[in-house]
C-alpha positions in Angstrom: 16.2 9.1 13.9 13.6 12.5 14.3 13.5 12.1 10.1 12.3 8.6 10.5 10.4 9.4 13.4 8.7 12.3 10.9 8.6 9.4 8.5 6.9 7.0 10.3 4.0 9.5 11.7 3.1 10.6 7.6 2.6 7.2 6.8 0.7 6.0 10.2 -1.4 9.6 9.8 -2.2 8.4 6.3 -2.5 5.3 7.0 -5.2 5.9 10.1 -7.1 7.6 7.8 -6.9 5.2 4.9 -8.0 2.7 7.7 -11.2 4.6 8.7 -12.0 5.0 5.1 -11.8 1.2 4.9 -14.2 0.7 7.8 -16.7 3.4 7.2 -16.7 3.3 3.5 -16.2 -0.4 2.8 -18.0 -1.0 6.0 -21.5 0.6 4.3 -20.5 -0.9 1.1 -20.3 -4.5 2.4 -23.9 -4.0 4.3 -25.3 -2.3 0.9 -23.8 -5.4 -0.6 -25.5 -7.7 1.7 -29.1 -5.9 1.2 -29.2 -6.0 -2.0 -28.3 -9.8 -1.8 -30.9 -10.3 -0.2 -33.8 -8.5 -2.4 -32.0 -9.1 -5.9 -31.7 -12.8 -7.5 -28.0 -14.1 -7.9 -29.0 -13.7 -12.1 -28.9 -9.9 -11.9 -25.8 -10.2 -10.3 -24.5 -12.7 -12.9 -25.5 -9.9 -15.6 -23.8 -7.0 -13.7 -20.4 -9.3 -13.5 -20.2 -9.7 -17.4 -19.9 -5.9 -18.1 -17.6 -5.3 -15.5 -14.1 -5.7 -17.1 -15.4 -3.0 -19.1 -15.8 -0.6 -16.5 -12.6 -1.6 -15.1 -10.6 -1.2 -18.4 -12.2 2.3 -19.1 -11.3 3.6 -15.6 -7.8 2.6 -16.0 -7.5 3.6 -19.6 -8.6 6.9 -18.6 -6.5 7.9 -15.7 -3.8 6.7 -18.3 -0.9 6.6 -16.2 -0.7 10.6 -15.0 -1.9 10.1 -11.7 1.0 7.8 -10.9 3.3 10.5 -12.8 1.6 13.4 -11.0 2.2 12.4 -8.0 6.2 11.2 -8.1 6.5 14.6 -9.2 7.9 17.3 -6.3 6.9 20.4 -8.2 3.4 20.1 -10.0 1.8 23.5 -12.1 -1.6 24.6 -12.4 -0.7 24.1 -16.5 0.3 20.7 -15.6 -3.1 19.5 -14.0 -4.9 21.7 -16.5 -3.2 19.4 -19.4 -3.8 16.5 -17.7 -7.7 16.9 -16.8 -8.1 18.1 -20.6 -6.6 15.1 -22.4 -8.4 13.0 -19.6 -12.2 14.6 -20.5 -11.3 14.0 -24.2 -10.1 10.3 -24.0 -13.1 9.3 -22.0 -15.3 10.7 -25.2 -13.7 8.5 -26.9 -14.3 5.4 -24.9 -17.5 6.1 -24.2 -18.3 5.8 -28.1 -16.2 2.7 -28.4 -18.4 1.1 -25.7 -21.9 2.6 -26.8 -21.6 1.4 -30.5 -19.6 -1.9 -29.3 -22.6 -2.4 -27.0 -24.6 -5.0 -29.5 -21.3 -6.6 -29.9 -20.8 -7.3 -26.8 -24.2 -8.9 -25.9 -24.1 -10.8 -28.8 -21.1 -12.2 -27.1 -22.4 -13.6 -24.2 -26.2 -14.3 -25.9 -27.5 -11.7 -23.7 -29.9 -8.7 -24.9 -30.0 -6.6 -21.9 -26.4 -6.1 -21.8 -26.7 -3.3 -24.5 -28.7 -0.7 -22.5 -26.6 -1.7 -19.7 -23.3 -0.7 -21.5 -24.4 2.2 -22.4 -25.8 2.7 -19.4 -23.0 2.2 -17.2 -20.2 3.4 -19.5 -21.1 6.8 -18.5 -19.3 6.3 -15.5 -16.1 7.3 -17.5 -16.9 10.7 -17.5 -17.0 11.0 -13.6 -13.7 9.1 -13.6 -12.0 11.9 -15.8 -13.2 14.6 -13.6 -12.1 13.0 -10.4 -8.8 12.1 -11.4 -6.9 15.4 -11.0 -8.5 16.8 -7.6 -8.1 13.3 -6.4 -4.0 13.7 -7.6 -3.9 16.8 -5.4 -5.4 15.5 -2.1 -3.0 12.3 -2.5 0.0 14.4 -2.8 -0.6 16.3 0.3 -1.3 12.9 2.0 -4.5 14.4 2.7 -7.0 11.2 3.2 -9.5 12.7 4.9 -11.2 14.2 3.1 -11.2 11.5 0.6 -12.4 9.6 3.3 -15.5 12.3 3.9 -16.2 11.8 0.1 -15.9 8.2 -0.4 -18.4 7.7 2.6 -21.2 10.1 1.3 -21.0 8.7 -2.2 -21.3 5.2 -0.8 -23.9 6.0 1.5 -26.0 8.3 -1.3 -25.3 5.2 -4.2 -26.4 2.8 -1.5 -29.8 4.0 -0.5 -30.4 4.8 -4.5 -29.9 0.9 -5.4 -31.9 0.1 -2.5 -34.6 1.8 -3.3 -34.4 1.1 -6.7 -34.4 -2.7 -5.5 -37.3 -2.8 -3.6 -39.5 -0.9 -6.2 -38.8 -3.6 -9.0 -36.0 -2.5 -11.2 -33.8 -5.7 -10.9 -30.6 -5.3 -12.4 -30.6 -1.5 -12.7 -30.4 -1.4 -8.9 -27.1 -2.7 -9.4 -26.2 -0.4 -12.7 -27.3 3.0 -11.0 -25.5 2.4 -7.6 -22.0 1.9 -9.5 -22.9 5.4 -12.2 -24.3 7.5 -8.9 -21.2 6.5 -6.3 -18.5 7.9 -9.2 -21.0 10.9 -10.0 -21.1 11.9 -6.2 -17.3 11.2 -5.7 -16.3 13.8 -8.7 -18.4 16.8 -7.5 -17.9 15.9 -4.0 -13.9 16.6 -5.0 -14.0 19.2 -7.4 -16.1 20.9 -4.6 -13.6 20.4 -1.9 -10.5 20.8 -3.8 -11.9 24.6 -5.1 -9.8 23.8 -8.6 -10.9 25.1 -11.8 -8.9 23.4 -15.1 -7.9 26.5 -17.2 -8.3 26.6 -20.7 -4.5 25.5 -21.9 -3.0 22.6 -23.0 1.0 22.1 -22.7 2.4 19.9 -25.6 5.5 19.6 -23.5 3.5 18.9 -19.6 1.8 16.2 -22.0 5.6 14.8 -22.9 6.9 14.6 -19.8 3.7 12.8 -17.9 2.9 10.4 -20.5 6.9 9.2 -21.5 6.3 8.1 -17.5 2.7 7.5 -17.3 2.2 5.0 -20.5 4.6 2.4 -19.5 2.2 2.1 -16.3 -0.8 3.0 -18.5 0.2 -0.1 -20.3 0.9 -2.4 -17.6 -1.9 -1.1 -15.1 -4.8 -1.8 -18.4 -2.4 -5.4 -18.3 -3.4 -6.1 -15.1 -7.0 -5.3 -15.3 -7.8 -7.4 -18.4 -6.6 -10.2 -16.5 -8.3 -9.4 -12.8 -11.2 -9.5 -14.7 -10.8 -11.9 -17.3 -12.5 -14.4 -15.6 -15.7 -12.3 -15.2 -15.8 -13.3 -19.5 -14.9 -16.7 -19.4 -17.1 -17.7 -16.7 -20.4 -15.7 -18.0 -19.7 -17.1 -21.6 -18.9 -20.8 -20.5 -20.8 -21.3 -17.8 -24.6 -20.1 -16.7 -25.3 -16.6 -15.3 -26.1 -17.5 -12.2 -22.7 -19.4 -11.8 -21.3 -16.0 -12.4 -23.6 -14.4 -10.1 -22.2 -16.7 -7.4 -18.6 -15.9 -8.5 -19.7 -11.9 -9.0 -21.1 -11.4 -5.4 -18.8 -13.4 -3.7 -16.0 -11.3 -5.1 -17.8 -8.1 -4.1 -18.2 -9.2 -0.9 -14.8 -10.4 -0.7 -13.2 -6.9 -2.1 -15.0 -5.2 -0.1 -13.2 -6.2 3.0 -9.9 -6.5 1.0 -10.1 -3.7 -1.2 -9.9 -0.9 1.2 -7.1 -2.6 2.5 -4.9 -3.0 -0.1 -6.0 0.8 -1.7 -5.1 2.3 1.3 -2.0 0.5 1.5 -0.9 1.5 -1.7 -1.9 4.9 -2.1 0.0 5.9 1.3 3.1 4.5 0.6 3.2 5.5 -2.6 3.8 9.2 -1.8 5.4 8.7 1.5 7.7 6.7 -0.5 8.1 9.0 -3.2 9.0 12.0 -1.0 12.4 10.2 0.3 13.1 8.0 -3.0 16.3 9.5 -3.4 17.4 8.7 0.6 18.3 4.9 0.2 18.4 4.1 4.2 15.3 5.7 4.8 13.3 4.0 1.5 14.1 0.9 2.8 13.2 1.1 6.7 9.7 3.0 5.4 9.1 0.0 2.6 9.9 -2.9 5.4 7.6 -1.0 8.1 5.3 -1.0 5.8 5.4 -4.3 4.5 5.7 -5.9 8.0 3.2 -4.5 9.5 1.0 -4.9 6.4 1.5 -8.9 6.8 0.7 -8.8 10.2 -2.5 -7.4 10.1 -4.1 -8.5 6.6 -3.1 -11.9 6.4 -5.2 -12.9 9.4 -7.9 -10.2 8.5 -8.7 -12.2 5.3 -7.9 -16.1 6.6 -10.5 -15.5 9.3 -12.7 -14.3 7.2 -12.5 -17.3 5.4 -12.5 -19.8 8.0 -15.7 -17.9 9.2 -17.7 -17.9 6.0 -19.6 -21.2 6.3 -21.8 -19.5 8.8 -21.0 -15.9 7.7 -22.3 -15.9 4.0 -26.2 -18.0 4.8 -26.4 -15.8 8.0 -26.0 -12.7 5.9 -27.6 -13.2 2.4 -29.7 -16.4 2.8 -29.5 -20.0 1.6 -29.6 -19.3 -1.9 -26.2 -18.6 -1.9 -24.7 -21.4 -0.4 -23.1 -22.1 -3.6 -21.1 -18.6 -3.3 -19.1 -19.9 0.0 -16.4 -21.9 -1.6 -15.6 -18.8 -4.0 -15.2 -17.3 -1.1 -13.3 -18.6 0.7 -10.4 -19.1 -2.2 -11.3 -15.8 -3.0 -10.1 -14.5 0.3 -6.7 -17.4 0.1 -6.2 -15.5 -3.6 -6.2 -11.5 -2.3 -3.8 -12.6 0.9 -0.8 -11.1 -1.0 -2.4 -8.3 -2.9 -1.2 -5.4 -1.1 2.5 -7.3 -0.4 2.6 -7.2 -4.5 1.4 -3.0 -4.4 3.9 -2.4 -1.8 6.9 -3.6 -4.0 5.6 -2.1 -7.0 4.9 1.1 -5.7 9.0 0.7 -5.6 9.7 1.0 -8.8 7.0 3.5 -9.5 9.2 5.8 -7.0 12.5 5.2 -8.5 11.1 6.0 -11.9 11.2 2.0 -13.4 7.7 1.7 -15.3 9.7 0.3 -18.0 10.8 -2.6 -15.3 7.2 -2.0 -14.2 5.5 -3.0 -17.5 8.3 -5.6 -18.0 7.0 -7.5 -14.9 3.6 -7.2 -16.0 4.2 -9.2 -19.2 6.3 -11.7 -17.6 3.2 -12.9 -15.1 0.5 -12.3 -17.2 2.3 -15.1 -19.4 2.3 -17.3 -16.8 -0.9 -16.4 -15.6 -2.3 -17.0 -19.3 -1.1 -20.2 -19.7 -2.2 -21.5 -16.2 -5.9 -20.2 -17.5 -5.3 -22.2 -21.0 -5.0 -24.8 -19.0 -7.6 -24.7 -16.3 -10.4 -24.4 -19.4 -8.7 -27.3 -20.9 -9.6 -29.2 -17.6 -12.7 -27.8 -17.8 -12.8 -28.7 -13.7 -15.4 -25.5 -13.0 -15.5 -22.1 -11.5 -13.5 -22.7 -8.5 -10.4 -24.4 -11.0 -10.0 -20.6 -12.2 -9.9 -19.5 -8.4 -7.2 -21.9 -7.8 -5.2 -20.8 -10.6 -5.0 -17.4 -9.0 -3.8 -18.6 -5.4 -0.7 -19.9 -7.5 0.0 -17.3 -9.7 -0.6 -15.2 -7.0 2.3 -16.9 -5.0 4.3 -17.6 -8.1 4.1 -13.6 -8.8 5.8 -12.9 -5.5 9.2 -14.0 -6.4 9.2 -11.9 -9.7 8.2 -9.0 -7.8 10.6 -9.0 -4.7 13.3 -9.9 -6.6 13.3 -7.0 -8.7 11.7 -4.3 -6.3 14.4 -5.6 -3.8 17.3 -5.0 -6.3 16.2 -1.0 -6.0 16.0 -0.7 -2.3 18.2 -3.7 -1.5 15.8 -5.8 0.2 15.0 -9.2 -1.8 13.1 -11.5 -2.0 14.9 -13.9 1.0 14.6 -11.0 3.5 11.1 -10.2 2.2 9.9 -13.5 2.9 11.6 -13.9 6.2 10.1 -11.2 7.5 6.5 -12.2 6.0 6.6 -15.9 7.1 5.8 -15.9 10.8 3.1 -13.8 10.3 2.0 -16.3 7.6 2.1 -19.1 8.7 0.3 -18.2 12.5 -2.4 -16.7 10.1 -2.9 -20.3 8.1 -2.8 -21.6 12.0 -5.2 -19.7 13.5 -7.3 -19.8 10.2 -7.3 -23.5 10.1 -8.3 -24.1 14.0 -11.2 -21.6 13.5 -12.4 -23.4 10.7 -12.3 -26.6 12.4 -13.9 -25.2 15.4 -16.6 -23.6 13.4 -17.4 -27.8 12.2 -17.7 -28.8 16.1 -19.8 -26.3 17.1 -23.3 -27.2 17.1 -24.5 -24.1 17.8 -26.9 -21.3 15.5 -24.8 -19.1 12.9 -24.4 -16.0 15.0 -23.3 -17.6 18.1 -20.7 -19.8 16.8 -19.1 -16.5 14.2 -18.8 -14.8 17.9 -17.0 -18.2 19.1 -15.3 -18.1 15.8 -13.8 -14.8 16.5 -12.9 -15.0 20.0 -11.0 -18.3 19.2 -8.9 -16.4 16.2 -8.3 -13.8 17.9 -7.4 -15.3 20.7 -5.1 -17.5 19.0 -3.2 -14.6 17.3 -2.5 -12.7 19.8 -1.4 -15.6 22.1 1.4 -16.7 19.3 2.2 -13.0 18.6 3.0 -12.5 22.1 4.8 -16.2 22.5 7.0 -15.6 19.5 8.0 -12.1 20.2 6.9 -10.6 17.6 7.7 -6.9 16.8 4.7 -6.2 14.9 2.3 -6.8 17.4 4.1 -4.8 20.0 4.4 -2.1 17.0 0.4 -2.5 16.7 -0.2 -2.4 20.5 2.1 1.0 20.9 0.2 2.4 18.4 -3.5 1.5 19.3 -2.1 2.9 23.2 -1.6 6.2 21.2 -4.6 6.3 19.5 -6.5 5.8 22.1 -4.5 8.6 24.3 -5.4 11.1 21.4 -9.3 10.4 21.5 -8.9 10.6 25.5 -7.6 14.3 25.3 -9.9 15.0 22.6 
């Protein structure tokens, strides 16, 4: 009982932390968000959204899989990180060049000129990544997400007010460009600063080995996965207009960045908490359902009354022209509800050393996934068609995931879903009456978000407290502690 007492204060002290980097960090990034909304045209944004699966792919292709590998690991050398930060440097030259002299390709692509300078632009970013990667590996092994959290904040705050300014004095779509390149250039000093590591000189054949053997099976799948998060960034700004994908860009943005956090620091918490006891089977499994209980409990309402809100929410914050952006939105929000449910159970077979099963999985839905999107541009139904074909391969991807994640810790997909459903279902409750209330109320936009609010909240707790659910007590015992700590100081 004390070990999973120990247990279960590691992951809520990580997870406190991962929370307040959520809602200071993502908290500045959603108001940046909604500034620069406001002073840039939904075109810039369109033009941002068709480079962005390459940033995405060359962040994931340069971590290549170590991190993950690094952090599994219970006894990690100084020749170990040095190996890793060296091959890192040196594979982000190479994609840098790829993307620089693939730039002209590219825009000739999507018939858009400015998208060269903007590649090369933004594909500096890569570098930063490379540096970041191993300091960031050593705070997240010593479940030390504070100071991450202290970084994260500054370089969102310092990358805001530089794309804000750059807004206002004219620069358009460089606003966006030079907010993404200075947020990863603060974050990688910022570590590298607070870490106090310096990569020596030496580069072990066999550390290399025994990382990547791990590492490219997730390498693989992870670069999988991105391609097809972001695939839709493509077909969308070469099919349809660039301001459709400005709608679809910014109401993503807007939507990750109150998801995002979320799921990250969901993921990143339990990965190592979960990797410290992976070889005590009782324990792995009451740490992976705590986690994936309470997880349900408090995202799935987070993101449905968000939704149900957004009517009002999205002219109130970024004006009438982007009405259009509020349907996105709101399927955007219905598409990321089981996000960090499908990080949870993957982080399982990350910790019991399965990145072949890992990779495996990855295939499997992105075959479904890719004939669901054959046929949605057969359809040729619009933007919100491809939205819709992620809510159901979403959903569809559950099943393959808890089935085999649950034949590691014994706890399928049945219990899984048992133990997700009444927090699921009171979530699409509450979410539909607050919509529906939102439609009655004749009131202005601020006003009837507060009323919004109050009703959801309201509602959830009511239910929670009617049907006996553990989580909420769970929640309540631990906000009572919380707030006992800040009382004594």
């Amino acid at each position: 009982m004390k070990n999973n007492n120990t247990l279960h204060t590691k992951t809520l002290n990580g997870f406190m932390w991962s929370f307040i980097d959520l809602m200071a960090n993502q908290g500045i990034q959603f108001i940046i968000m909604i500034i620069l909304a406001r002073l840039l045209v939904p075109e810039y944004f369109g033009l941002l959204g068709m480079v962005m699966i390459f940033v995405a792919i060359s962040e994931t292709l340069v971590d290549s899989g170590f991190s993950q590998a690094l952090i599994r690991e219970k006894k990690v050398n100084r020749i170990d990180y040095s190996t890793t930060f060296i091959f890192n440097m040196f594979f982000s030259l190479i994609i840098f060049l790829i993307i620089y002299f693939s730039a002209p390709v590219i825009s000739n692509f999507y018939s858009e000129p400015k998208l060269i300078s903007i590649l090369r632009v933004i594909s500096l970013t890569v570098f930063f990544q490379a540096i970041s990667i191993v300091p960031k590996t050593m705070l997240t092994r010593k479940v030390d997400f504070k100071s991450q959290t202290k970084v994260s904040v500054i370089a969102s705050i310092t990358s805001g007010l530089v794309a804000i300014a750059m807004a206002l004095a004219g620069f358009g779509v460089w606003a966006l460009v030079f907010r993404i390149v200075s947020q990863k250039a603060v974050e990688s000093f910022m570590l590298i600063y607070i870490i106090r590591w310096k990569p020596i000189l030496e580069f072990s054949l066999e550390s290399f080995h025994k990382y990547f053997t791990f590492g490219w099976k997730l390498l693989a799948s992870s670069l999988i996965d991105t391609i097809y998060k972001n695939i839709y960034y493509v077909i969308i700004g070469r099919v349809y207009s660039t301001s459709d994908l400005g709608f679809y860009t910014n109401a993503r943005q807007v939507r990750d960045a109150l998801n995002k956090g979320i799921t990250s620091s969901i993921q990143r918490v339990t990965y190592p908490v979960l990797s410290s006891i992976k070889s005590e089977e009782i324990k792995l499994k009451y740490g992976f359902k705590k986690s994936l209980c309470l997880t349900a409990y408090v995202f799935f309402p987070v993101m449905l009354g968000i939704a149900a809100i957004s009517n009002n929410l999205i002219v109130l914050l970024m004006g009438s022209k982007w009405e259009p952006a509020i349907l996105y939105f709101q399927l955007l929000c219905i598409a990321a509800l089981l996000f960090p449910i499908h990080a949870i159970n993957l982080n399982v077979l990350k910790v019991k050393g399965r990145s072949d099963l890992f990779l495996r999985l990855e295939i499997i839905k992105k075959i479904m996934t890719t004939i669901a999107i054959v046929i949605t541009i057969i359809l040729d139904l619009g933007v919100a068609s491809f939205i819709i074909t992620t809510i159901i391969t979403t959903h569809l991807g559950l099943f393959i995931n808890t089935y085999y994640s649950g034949k590691e810790i014994n706890y399928g997909t049945r219990e899984q879903i048992k133990d997700m459903l009444p927090s699921y279902l009171l979530s699409f409750f509450m979410g539909g009456l607050v919509l529906l209330g939102g439609d009655f109320l004749n009131l202005s936009p601020l006003i009837t978000i507060l009323l919004q609010i109050t009703i959801g909240i309201t509602i959830y707790i009511s239910f929670s407290k009617l049907l006996n659910l553990k989580e909420f007590n769970e929640i309540l015992v631990l906000i009572k502690s919380l707030f006992r700590k800040v009382v004594r100081g």
